[in-house]
Gaussian input, Z-matrix of N, CA and C with variables (Angstrom, degrees):
# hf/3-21g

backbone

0 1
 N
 C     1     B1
 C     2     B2     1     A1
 N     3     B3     2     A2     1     D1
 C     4     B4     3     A3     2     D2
 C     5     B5     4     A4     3     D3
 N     6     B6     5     A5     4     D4
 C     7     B7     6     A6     5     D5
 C     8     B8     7     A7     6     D6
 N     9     B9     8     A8     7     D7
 C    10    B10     9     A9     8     D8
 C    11    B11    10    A10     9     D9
 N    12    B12    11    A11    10    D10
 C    13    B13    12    A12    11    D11
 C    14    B14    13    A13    12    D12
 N    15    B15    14    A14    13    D13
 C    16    B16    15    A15    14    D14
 C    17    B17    16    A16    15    D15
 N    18    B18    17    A17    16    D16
 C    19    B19    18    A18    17    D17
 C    20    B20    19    A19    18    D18
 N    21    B21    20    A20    19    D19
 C    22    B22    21    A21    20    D20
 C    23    B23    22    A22    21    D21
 N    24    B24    23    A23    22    D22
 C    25    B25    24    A24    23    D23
 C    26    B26    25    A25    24    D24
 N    27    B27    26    A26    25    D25
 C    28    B28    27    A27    26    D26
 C    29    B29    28    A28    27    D27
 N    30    B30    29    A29    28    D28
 C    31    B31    30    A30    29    D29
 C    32    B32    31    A31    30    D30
 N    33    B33    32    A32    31    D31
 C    34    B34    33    A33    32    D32
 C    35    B35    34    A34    33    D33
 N    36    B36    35    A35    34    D34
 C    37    B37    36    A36    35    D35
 C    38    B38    37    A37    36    D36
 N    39    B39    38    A38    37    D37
 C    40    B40    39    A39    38    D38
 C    41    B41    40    A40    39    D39
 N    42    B42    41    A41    40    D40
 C    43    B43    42    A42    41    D41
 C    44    B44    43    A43    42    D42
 N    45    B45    44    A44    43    D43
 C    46    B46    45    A45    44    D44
 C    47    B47    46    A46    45    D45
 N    48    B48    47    A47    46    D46
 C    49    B49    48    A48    47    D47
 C    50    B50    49    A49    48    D48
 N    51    B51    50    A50    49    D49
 C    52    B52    51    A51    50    D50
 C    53    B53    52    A52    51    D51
 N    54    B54    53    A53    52    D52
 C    55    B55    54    A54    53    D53
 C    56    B56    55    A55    54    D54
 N    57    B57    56    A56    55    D55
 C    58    B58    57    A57    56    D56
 C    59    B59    58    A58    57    D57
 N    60    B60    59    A59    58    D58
 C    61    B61    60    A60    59    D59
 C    62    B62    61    A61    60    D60
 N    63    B63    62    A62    61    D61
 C    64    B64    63    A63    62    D62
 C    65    B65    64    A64    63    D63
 N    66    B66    65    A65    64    D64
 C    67    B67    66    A66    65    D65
 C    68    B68    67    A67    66    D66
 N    69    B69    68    A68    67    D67
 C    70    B70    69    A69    68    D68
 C    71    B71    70    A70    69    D69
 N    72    B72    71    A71    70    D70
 C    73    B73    72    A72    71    D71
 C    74    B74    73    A73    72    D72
 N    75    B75    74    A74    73    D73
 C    76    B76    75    A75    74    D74
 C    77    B77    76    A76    75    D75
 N    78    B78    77    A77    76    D76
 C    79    B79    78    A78    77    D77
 C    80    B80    79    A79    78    D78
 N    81    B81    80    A80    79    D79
 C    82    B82    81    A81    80    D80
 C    83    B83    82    A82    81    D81
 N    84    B84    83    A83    82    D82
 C    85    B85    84    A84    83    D83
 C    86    B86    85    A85    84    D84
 N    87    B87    86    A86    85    D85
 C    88    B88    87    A87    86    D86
 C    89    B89    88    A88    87    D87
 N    90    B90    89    A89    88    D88
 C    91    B91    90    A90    89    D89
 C    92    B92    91    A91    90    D90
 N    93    B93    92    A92    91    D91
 C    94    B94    93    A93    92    D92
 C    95    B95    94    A94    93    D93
 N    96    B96    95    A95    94    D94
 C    97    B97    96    A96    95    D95
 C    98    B98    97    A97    96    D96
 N    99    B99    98    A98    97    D97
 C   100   B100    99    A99    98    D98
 C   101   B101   100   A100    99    D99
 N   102   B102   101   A101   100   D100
 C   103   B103   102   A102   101   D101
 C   104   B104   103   A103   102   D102
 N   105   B105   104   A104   103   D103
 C   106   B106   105   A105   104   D104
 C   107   B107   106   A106   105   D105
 N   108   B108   107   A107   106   D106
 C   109   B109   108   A108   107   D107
 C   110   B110   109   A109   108   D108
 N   111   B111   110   A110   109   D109
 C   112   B112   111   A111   110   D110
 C   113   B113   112   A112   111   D111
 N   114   B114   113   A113   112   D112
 C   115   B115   114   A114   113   D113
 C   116   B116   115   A115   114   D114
 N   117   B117   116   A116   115   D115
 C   118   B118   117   A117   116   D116
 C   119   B119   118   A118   117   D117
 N   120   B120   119   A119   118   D118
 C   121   B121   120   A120   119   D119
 C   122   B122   121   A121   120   D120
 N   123   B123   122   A122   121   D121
 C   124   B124   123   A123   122   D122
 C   125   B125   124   A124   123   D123

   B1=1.4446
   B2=1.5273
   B3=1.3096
   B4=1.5813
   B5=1.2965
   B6=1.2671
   B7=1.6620
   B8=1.1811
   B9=1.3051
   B10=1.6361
   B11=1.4951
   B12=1.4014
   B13=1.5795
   B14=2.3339
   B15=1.1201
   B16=1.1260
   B17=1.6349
   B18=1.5580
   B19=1.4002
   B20=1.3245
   B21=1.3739
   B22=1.1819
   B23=1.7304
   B24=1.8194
   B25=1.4854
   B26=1.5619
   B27=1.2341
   B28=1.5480
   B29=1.8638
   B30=1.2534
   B31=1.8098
   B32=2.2943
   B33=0.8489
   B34=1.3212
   B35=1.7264
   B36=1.1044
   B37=1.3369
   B38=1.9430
   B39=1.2483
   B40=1.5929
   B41=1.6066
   B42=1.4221
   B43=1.4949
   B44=1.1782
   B45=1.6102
   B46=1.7173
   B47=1.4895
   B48=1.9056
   B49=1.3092
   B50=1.0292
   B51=1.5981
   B52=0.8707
   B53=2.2140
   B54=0.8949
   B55=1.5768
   B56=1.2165
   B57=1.1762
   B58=1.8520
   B59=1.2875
   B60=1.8734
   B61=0.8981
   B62=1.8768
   B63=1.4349
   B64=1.5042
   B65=1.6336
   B66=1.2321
   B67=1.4202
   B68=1.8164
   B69=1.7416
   B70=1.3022
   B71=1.5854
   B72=1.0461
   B73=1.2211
   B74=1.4669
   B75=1.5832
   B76=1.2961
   B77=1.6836
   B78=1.0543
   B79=1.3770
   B80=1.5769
   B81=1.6388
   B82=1.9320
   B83=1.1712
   B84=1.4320
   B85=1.0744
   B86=1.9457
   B87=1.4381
   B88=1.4879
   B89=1.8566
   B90=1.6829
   B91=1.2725
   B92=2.2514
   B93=1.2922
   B94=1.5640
   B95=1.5740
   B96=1.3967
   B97=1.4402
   B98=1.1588
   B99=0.9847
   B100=1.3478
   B101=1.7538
   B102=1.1918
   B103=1.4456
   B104=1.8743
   B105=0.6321
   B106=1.8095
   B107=1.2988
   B108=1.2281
   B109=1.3857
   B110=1.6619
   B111=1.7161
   B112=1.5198
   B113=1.6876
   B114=1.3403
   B115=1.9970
   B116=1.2794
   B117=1.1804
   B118=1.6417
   B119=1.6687
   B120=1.5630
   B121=1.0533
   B122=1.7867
   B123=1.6963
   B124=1.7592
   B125=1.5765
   A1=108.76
   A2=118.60
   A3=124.67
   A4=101.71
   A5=132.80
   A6=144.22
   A7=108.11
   A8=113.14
   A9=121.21
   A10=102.33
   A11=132.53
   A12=120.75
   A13=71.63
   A14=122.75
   A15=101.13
   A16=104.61
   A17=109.77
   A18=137.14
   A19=109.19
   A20=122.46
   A21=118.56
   A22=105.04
   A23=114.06
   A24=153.77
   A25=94.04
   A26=100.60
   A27=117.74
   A28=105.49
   A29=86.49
   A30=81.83
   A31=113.98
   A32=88.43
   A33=105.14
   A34=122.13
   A35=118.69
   A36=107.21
   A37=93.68
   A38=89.01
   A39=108.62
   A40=119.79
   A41=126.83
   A42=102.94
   A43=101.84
   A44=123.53
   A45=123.12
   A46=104.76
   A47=90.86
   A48=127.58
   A49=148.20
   A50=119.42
   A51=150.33
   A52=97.42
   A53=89.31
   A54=76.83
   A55=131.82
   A56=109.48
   A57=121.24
   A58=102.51
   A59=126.82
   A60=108.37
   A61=137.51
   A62=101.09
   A63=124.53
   A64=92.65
   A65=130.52
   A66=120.46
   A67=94.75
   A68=112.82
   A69=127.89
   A70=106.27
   A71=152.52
   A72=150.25
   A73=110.83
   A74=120.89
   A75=122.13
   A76=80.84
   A77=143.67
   A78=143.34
   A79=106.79
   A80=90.00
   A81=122.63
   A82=99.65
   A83=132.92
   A84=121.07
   A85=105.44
   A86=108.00
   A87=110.97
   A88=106.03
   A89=107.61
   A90=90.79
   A91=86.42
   A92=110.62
   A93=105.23
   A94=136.91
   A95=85.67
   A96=103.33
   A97=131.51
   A98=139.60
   A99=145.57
   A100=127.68
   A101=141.31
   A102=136.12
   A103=97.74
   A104=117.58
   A105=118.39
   A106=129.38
   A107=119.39
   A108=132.03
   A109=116.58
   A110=97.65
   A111=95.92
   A112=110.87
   A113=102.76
   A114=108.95
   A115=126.39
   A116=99.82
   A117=105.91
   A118=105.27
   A119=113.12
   A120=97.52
   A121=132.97
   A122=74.98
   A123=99.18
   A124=111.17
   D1=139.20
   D2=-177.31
   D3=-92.65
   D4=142.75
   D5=132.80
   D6=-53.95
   D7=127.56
   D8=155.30
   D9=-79.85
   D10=153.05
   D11=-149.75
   D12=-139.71
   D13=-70.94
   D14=-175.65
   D15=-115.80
   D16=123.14
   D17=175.99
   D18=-75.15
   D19=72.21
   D20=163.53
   D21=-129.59
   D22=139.69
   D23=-161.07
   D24=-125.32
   D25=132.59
   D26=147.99
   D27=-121.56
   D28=115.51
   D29=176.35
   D30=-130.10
   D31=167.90
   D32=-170.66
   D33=-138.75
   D34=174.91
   D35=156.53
   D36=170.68
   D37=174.44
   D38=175.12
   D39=-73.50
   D40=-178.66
   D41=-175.58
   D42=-96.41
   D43=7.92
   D44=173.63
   D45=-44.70
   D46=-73.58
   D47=151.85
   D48=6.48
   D49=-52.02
   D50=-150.01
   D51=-79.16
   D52=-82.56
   D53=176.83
   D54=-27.81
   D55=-53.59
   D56=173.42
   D57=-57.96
   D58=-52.01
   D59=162.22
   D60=-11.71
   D61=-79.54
   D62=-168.64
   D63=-52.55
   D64=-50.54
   D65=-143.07
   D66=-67.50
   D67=-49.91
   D68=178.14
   D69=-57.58
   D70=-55.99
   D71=129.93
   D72=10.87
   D73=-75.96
   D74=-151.57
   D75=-88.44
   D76=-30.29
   D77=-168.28
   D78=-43.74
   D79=-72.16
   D80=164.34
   D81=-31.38
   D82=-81.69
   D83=-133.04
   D84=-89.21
   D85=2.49
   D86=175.31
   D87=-95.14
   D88=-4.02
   D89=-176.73
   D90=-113.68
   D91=30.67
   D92=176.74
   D93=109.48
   D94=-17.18
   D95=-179.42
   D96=-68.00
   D97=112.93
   D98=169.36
   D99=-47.83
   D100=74.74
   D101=-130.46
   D102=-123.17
   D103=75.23
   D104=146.80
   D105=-37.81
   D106=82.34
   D107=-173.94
   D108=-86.01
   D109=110.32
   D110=-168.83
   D111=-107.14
   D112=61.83
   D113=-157.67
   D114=10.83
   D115=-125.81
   D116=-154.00
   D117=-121.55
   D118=-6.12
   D119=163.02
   D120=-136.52
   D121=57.49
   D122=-172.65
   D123=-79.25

């Protein structure tokens, strides 16, 4: 099994999206992740 050593996401999505977005987002960033959120009209 590999370690990811730095947890960093850039994520995006549409405003379908957008909800599922947030939940995966706040998910990430409660297990460390570093997440760069480039909205909805990246």
């Amino acid at each position: 099994m590999k370690t990811i050593k730095n947890k960093q996401l850039l994520v995006g999505a549409d405003f379908a999206g957008f909800p599922l977005k947030e939940a995966v987002v706040n998910h990430l960033r409660q297990k460390g992740w570093e997440i760069t959120d480039v909205g909805v009209r990246s």
